[in-house]
C-alpha positions in Angstrom: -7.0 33.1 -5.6 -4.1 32.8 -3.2 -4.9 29.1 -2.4 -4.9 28.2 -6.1 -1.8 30.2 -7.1 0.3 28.2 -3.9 -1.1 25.5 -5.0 -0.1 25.8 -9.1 3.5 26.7 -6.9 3.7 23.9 -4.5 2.7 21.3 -7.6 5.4 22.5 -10.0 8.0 22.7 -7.2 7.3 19.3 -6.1 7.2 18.2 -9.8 10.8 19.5 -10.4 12.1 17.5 -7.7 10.5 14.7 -8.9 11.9 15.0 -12.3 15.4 15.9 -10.5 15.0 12.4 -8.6 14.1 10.4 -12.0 17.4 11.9 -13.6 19.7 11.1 -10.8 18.4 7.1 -10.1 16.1 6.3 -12.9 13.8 4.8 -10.8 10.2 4.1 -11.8 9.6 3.4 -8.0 10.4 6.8 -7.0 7.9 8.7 -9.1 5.2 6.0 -8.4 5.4 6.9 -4.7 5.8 10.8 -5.1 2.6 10.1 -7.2 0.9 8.4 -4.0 1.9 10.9 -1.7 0.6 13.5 -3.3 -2.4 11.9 -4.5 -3.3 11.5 -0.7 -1.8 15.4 0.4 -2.5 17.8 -2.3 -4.7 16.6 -4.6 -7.8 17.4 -3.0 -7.2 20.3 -2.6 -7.8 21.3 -6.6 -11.5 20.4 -6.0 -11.8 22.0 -2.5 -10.4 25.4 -3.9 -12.5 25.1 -6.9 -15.7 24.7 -5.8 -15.0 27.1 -3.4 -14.7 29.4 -6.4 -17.5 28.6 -8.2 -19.3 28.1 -5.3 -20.2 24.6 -6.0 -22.1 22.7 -2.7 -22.8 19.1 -4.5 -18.8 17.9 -4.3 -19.0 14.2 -3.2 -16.8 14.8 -0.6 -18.7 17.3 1.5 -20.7 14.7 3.4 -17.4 14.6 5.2 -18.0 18.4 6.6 -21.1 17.0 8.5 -19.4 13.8 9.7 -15.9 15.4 10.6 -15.7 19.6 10.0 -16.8 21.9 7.5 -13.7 23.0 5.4 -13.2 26.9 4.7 -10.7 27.6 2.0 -9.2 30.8 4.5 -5.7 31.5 6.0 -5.9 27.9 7.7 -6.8 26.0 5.2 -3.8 27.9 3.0 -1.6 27.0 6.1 -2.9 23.4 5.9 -1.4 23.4 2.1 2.0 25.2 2.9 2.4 22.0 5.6 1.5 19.2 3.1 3.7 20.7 0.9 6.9 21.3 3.5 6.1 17.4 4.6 6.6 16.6 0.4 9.6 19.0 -0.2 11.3 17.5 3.0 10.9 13.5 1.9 12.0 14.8 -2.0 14.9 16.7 -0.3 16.2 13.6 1.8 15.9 11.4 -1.2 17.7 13.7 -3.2 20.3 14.2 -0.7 21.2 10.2 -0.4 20.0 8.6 -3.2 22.9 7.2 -5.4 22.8 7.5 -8.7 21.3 4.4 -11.0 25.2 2.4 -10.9 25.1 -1.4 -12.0 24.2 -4.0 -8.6 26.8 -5.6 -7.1 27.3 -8.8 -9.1 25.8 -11.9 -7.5 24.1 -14.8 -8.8 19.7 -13.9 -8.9 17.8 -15.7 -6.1 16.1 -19.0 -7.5 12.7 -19.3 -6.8 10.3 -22.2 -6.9 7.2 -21.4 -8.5 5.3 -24.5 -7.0 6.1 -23.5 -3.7 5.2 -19.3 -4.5 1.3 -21.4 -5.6 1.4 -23.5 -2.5 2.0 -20.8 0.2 -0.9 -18.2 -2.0 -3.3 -20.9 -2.3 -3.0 -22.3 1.8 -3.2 -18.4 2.7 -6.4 -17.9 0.6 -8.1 -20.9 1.6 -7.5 -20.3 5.5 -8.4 -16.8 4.9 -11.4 -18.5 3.4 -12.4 -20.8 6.2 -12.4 -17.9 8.8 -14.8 -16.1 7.5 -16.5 -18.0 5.8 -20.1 -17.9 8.4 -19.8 -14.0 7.7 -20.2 -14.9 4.3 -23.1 -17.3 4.3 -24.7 -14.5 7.2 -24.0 -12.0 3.9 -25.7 -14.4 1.6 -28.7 -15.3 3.7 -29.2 -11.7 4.7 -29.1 -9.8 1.2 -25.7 -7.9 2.6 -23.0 -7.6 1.5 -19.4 -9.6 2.7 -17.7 -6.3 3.3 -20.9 -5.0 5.5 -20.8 -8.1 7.5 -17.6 -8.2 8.1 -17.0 -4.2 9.3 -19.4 -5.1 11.7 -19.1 -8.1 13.1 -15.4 -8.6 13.0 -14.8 -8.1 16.7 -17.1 -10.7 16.8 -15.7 -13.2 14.7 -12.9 -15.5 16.2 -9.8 -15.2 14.5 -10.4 -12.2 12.6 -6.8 -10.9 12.8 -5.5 -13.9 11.4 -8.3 -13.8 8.5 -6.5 -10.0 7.9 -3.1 -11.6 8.3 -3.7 -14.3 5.6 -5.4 -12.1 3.3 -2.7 -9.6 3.1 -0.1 -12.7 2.5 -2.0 -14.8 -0.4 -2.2 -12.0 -2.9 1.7 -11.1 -3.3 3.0 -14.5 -4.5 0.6 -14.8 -7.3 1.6 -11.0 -8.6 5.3 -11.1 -7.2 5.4 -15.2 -9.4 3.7 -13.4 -12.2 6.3 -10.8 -12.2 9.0 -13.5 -12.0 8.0 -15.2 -15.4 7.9 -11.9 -17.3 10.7 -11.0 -16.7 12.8 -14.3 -18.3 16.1 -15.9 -17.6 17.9 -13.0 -17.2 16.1 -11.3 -14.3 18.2 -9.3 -12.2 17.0 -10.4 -8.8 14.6 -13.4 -8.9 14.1 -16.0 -11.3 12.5 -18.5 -12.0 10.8 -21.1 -14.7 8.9 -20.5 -17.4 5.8 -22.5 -19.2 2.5 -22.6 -19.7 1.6 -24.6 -16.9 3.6 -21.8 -14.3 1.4 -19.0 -15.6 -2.0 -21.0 -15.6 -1.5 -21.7 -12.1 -0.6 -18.2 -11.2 -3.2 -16.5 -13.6 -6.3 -19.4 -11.7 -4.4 -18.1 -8.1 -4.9 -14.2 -8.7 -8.3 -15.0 -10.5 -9.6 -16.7 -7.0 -7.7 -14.3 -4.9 -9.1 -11.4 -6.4 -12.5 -12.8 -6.6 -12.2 -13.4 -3.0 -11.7 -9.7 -2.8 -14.1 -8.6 -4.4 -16.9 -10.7 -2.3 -14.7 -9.2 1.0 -14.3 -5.7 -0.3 -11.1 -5.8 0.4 -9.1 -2.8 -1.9 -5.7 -1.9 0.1 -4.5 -5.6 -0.7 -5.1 -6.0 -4.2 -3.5 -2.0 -4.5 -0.3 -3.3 -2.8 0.2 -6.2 -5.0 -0.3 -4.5 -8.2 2.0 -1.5 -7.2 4.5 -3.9 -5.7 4.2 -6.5 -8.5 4.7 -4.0 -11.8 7.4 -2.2 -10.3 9.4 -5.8 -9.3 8.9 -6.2 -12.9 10.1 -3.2 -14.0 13.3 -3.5 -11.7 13.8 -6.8 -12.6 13.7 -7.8 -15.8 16.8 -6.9 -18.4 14.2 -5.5 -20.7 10.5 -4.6 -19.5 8.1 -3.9 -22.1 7.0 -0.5 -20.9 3.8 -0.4 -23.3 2.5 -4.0 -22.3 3.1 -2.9 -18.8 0.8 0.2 -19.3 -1.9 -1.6 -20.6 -1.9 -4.4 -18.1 -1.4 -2.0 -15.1 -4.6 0.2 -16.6 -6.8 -3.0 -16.8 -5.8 -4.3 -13.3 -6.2 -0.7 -11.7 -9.4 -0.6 -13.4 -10.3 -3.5 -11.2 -8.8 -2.6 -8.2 -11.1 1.1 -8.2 -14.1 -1.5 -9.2 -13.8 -2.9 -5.6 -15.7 0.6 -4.3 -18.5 -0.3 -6.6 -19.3 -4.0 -4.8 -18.2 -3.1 -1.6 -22.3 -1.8 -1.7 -23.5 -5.0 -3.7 -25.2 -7.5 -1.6 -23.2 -10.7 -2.0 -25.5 -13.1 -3.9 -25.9 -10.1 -6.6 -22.4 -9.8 -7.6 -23.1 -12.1 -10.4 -27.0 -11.8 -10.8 -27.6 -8.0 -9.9 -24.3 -6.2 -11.3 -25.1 -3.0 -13.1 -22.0 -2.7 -15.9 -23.1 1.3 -16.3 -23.2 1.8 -12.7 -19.6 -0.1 -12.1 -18.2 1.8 -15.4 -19.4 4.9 -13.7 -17.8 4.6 -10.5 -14.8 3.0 -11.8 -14.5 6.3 -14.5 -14.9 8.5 -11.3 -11.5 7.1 -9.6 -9.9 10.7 -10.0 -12.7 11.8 -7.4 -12.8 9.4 -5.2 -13.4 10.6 -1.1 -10.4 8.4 -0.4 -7.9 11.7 -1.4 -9.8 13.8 0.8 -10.5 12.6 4.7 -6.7 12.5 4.9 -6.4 15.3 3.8 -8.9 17.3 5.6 -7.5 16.1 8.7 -4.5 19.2 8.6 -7.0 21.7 8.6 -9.2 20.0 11.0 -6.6 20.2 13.8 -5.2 23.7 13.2 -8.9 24.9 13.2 -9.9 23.4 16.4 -6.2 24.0 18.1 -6.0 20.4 18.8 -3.2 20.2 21.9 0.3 18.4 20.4 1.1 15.1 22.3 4.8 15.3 22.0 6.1 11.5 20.9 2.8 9.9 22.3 3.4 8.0 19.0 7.0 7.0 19.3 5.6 5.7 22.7 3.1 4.1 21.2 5.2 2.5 18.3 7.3 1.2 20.9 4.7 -0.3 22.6 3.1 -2.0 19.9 6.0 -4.5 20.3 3.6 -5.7 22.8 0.4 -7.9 21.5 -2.8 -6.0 22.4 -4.2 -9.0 24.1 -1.6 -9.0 26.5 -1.6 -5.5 27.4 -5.5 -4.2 26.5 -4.5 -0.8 27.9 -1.1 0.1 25.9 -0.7 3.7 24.6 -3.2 4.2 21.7 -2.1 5.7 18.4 -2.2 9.3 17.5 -5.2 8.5 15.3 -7.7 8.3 18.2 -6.5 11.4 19.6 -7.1 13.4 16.2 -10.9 11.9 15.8 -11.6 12.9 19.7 -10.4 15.9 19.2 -12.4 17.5 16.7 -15.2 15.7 17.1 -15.9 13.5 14.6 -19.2 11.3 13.8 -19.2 8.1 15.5 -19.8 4.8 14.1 -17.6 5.8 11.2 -14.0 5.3 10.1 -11.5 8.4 9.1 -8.2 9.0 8.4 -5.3 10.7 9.6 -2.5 12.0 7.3 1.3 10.9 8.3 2.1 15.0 8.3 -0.4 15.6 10.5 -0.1 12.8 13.0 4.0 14.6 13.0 2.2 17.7 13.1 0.0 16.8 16.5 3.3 15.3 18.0 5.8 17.9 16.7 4.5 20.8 15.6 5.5 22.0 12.5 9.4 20.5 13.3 7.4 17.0 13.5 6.1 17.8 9.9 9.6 18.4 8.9 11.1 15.4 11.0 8.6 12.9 9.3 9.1 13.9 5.6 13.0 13.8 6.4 13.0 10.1 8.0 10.9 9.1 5.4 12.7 10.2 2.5 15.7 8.8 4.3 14.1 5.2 4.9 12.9 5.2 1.3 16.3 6.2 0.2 18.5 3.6 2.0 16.0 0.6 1.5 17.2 1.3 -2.3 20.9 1.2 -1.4 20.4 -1.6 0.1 19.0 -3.5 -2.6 21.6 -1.8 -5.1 24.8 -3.7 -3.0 23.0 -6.8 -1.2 25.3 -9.5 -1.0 25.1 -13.0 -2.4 22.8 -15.8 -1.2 19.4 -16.7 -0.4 18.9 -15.6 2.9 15.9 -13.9 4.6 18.1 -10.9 4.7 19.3 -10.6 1.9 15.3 -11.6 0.2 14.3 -8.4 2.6 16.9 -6.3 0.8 15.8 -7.8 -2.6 12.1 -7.0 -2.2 12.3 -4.0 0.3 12.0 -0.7 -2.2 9.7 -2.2 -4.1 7.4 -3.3 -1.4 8.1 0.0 0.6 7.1 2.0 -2.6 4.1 -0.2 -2.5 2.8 0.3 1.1 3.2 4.2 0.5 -0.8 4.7 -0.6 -1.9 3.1 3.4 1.3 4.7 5.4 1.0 7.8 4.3 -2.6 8.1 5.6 -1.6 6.8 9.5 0.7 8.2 11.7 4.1 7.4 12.6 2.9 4.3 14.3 2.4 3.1 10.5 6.5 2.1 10.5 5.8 -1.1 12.3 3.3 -2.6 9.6 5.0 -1.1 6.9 7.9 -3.4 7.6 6.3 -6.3 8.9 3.2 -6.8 6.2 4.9 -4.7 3.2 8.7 -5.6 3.4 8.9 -8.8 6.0 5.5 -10.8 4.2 7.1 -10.6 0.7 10.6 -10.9 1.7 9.6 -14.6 3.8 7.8 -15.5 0.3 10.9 -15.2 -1.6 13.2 -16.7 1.2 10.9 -19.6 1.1 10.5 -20.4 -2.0 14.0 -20.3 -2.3 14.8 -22.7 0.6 12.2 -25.3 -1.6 14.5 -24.5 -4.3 17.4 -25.7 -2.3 16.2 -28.5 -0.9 15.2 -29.8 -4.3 18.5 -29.8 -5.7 19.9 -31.3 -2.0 17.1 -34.4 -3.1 18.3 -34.9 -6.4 22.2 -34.6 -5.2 21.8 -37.2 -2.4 19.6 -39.6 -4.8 21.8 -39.3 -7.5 24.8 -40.2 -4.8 22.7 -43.3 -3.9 22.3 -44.5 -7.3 26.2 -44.0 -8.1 26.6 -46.5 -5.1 24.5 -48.6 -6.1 
């Protein structure tokens, strides 16, 4: 009973400092990454406690006891909870703390994009995404597998692989992040764009192909990040969102997103022949308990039951050393994860996860789980402030600034299930990525109007 009544405790405190954040900056972006965060620390612990109670052995997550540790709901599993929820209260706290209330931006002309060139750079990074694995896919085909069984375990094998992921993550956001653009009209606060039929066919056939691509790869995390990142552009952006169209679209597209866990298992010649609608609607219905909210979450009690040693900064060492390419130094520091997994012994052959309070924990102690919530309330924070005063232009700093909360906000649901080491993609495929989109397609914006300047000049010679 004492789990559940913390638990009732830690949700209601963590739910008045999210209401607290909402009435000091408004922001949409804020809730929606509380939301994540404690999707991916707290919430499996309802069903863990419950059946517990009722003495239930059938939850679809206990396959993970046998492949990583049995879970006991006793003192350490109620010490696991108390640490989620310190790591929760401490990134609320430093949001709180710095967060500036909702005050109008700094007035400078929105960024002009080209919509042509948002198509162009989506449609080359789907296409070479494409191409590379492309033999994994006719293997899938010949074989009766599926595309993302192929490619889990054959990747090391396939040349190029990391440029494949690379490309992957890039060709989904301009569709969404274009999409966004043309909802939100003339008046958009940051980006803008034009309008027409033509624009959104072109952007509506590009996420159509991109997400079919996914689909056929299995690939979820994307397609999460540029729906996230995507609604809440719009909702920052335009002068007047419409908040019930938005639900409805978001439901829909979410709905698709959780379908993804249904044809990861299809082979890929049935996705169109052998798909079961009741079978899809059932997994899709059961998104509320999927196994994705409880491996990270597990992972707490897994290393204060087996008294896993703390590394003290190995991952700060190994974030700095990431600055190195892998191929050029095979034998640089590895991240906290592979510690964790050796550590208490998990099934091989399998991947896990490691929650971002625990990977502070095994570094820190239970300072570290402090320490991470802080610097990442404090991140999340300033990336807003900086998009509330970013100066004029259309430089890739100033796109970074633009695009940065948002895109932050979005890359929440993967960061907060890796360790510290997490920072460096964060920034580089969930902040840099969309930022070089927009900076981009505003240089083709600017070069356009340099064309028509210097032929209009020549024609006034002439």
């Amino acid at each position: 009973m004492v789990h559940l009544l913390v638990l009732v405790g830690a949700t209601v405190l963590i739910g008045l400092l999210a209401w607290a954040t909402w009435k000091r900056t408004r922001s949409l972006a804020f809730l929606i990454g509380t939301g994540a965060l404690y999707l991916w620390s707290l919430y499996g612990a309802w069903f863990i406690v419950g059946d517990d109670h009722v003495g239930n052995l059938d939850g679809s997550y206990q396959y993970l006891f046998q492949k990583l540790f049995p879970v006991a709901v006793d003192a350490m599993y109620l010490q696991a909870i108390l640490l989620y929820t310190l790591f929760l209260v401490s990134v609320q706290t430093a949001v709180l703390l710095t967060a500036r209330r909702d005050v109008a931006q700094s007035q400078f002309d929105p960024i002009r994009v080209s919509h042509t060139m948002l198509w162009i750079m989506g449609a080359v990074a789907l296409g070479g995404s494409f191409l590379i694995v492309r033999d994994n896919l006719v293997e899938a085909a010949l074989f009766n597998r599926s595309g993302y069984a192929v490619t889990a375990a054959g990747h090391e094998a396939t040349p190029l692989f990391v440029i494949h992921q690379v490309l992957s993550r890039f060709a989904i956001i301009p569709a969404g992040l274009g999409l966004a653009i043309v909802a939100s009209g003339p008046g958009g606060r940051w980006l803008v764009g034009g309008r027409g039929l033509r624009v959104v066919t072109g952007y509506v056939a590009l996420l159509m192909a991109t997400f079919a691509f996914s689909l056929a790869m299995g690939n979820k995390n994307e397609l999460l990040f540029a729906l996230i990142f995507s609604l809440l552009f719009y909702v920052g952006n335009s002068p007047a969102p419409r908040v019930g169209r938005l639900a409805v679209i978001g439901t829909v597209a979410f709905l698709g997103v959780a379908l993804v866990d249904f044809v990861r298992a299809l082979p890929l010649l049935d996705l169109a022949t052998g798909f079961d609608a009741a079978k899809a609607w059932a997994v899709v219905s059961n998104i509320w308990t999927s196994n994705e909210a409880f491996a990270a979450h597990m992972s707490m009690y897994g290393v204060l039951h087996e008294h896993v040693p703390l590394t003290y900064g190995s991952s700060l060492v190994s974030l700095a050393a990431s600055v190195v390419p892998r191929v050029l130094w095979e034998s640089r520091p590895a991240e906290i994860y592979y510690h964790y997994v050796a550590s208490v012994g998990a099934a091989e052959g399998q991947g896990y996860t490691i929650h971002h309070a625990t990977a502070w924990y095994l570094n820190f102690g239970v300072a570290g789980v402090v320490m991470g919530g802080a610097m990442l309330g404090l991140i999340w924070s300033w990336l807003r402030e900086r998009q509330l005063v970013s100066r004029g232009g259309s430089g890739l700093i100033r796109c970074a600034w633009t695009v940065g909360f948002f895109a932050f906000t979005a890359g929440l649901p993967n960061f907060v299930r890796s360790g510290p080491e997490a920072y460096k993609p964060i920034v580089v495929y969930s902040i840099l990525f969309p930022a070089f989109i927009v900076w981009a397609s505003a240089l083709a914006v600017r070069f356009a109007r340099a064309l028509d300047r210097a032929r209009t000049a020549e024609v006034l010679v002439e």
